[in-house]
Every structure is written in C-alpha cells, then in structure tokens.
N, C-alpha and C positions, 0 to 999 in steps of 0.2 A: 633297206636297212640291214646291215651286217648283225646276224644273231645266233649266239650258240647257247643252247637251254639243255642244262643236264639232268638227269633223271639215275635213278637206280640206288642210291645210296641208301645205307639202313644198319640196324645193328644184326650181327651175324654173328654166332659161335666159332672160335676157334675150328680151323679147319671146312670150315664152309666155303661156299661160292656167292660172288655176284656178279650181275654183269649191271656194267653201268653204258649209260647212252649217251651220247651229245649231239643234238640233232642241229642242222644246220640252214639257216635261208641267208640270202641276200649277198651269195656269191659263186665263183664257180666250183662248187663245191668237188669234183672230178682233178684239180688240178692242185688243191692246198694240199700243205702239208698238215700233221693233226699228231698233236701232243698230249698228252694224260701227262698231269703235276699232281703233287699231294704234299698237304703244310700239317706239320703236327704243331702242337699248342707249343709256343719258344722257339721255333723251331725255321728253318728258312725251307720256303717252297722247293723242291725237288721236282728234277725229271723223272719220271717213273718208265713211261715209252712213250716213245715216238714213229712215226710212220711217213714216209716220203711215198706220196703215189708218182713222181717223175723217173723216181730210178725205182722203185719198190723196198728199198731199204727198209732196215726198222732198230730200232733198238730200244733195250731194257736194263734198265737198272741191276746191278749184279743181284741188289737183296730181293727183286723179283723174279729174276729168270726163270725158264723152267716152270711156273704159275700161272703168271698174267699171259693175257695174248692178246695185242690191237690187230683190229681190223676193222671194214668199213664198209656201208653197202650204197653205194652210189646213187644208185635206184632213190634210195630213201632217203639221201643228204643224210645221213646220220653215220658217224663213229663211235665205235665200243671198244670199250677195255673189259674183259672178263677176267673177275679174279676167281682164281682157286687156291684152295688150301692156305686160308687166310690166316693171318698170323697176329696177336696183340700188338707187335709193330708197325703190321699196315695200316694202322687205326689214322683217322686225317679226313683234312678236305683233300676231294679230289676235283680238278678243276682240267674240264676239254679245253683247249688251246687249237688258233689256226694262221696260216700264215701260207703268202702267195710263194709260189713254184722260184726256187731260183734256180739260171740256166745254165750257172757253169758250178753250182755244188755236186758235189759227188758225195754218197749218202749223207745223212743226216746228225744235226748238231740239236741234241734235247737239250736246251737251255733255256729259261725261260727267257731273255729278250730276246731270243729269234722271233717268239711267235707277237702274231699282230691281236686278235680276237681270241678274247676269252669268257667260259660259261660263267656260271654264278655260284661256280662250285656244287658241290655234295659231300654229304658226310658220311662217312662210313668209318663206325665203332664193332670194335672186335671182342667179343667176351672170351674170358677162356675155361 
C-alpha cells in the first residue's frame, strides 16, 4: 500500500525553524519525485519545492527561497522540508506529495497535479 505520513508541523515564533518529515512505504521510493505544497485558509494549495532524484533538480517558490531546503534520506524512505526564518505568511497546511520518475522530463514541474501520493498534511502556525 502507497503511503506518505507527515510529521513535524507545530506552532513556531516568527523567525524560527522546522523541519518537517514525510516518510514513505509501498514504493520505490529512490526513484519518485517529492513535492512540499502548503494551503492557507481561502486560499489555493501552492508549490512550495520540489525535488527530482532522476536529474537532481529542485525548485522553490520565490517567497521561500533562500529558507527552505528539500532534501531526502533514502536509507530512511523519508523526505524533509526544513524551514527557517519563518515568516507569519508561511502559516498553512503543508502537505508531502510523490510521483513516479518521468523519462524524457528535464527538471522539475511543482504543480500539484504532477504528483500522484499524498500525506495528510500538517499544520504549521507562525506567531509573531
């Protein structure tokens, strides 16, 4: 069974850090690609970053750049988003996203109906 279960999400002061997880079973997880989204209340789900392990690509959202950083530890089936230097606008579900390798993309398209699997979200509220 295809499953990604998020964790990390929490209320954090302006200017803090978190690192959120999305761990992964019941595929090859070495070969998907793997997306971080985040919905604020009214508001339409957003790409936040994305990560292609075929070519290594990655990309972020302009209003995180420079902050946030995906990466992923194989070993572990699990992907993380690290935020830093959080800001009252990051406030939102964040939701891990994955989807199988395509063979003639050349980096990566964050949108959410590329990806096939996704978590169950997490929240994460920013005081300031």
């Amino acid at each position: 069974e295809v499953q990604l279960v998020e964790s990390g999400g929490g209320l954090v002061q302006a200017g803090g850090s978190l690192r959120l997880s999305c761990a992964a079973s019941g595929f090859t997880f070495d070969d998907y690609a793997i997306g971080w989204f985040r919905q604020a209340p009214g508001k339409e789900r957003e790409g936040v970053s994305c990560a292609s392990k075929s070519d290594g690509s990655t990309y972020y959202a302009d209003s995180v750049k420079g902050r946030f950083t995906v990466y992923s530890d194989n070993a572990k089936k699990t992907g993380y988003l690290h935020l830093n230097n959080l800001k009252p606008e990051d406030a939102g579900v964040y939701y891990c996203a994955a989807r199988a390798p395509k063979r003639l993309r050349v980096g990566i398209l964050c949108k959410s109906y590329e990806f096939d699997y996704w978590g169950q979200g997490t929240q994460v509220t920013v005081s300031s």
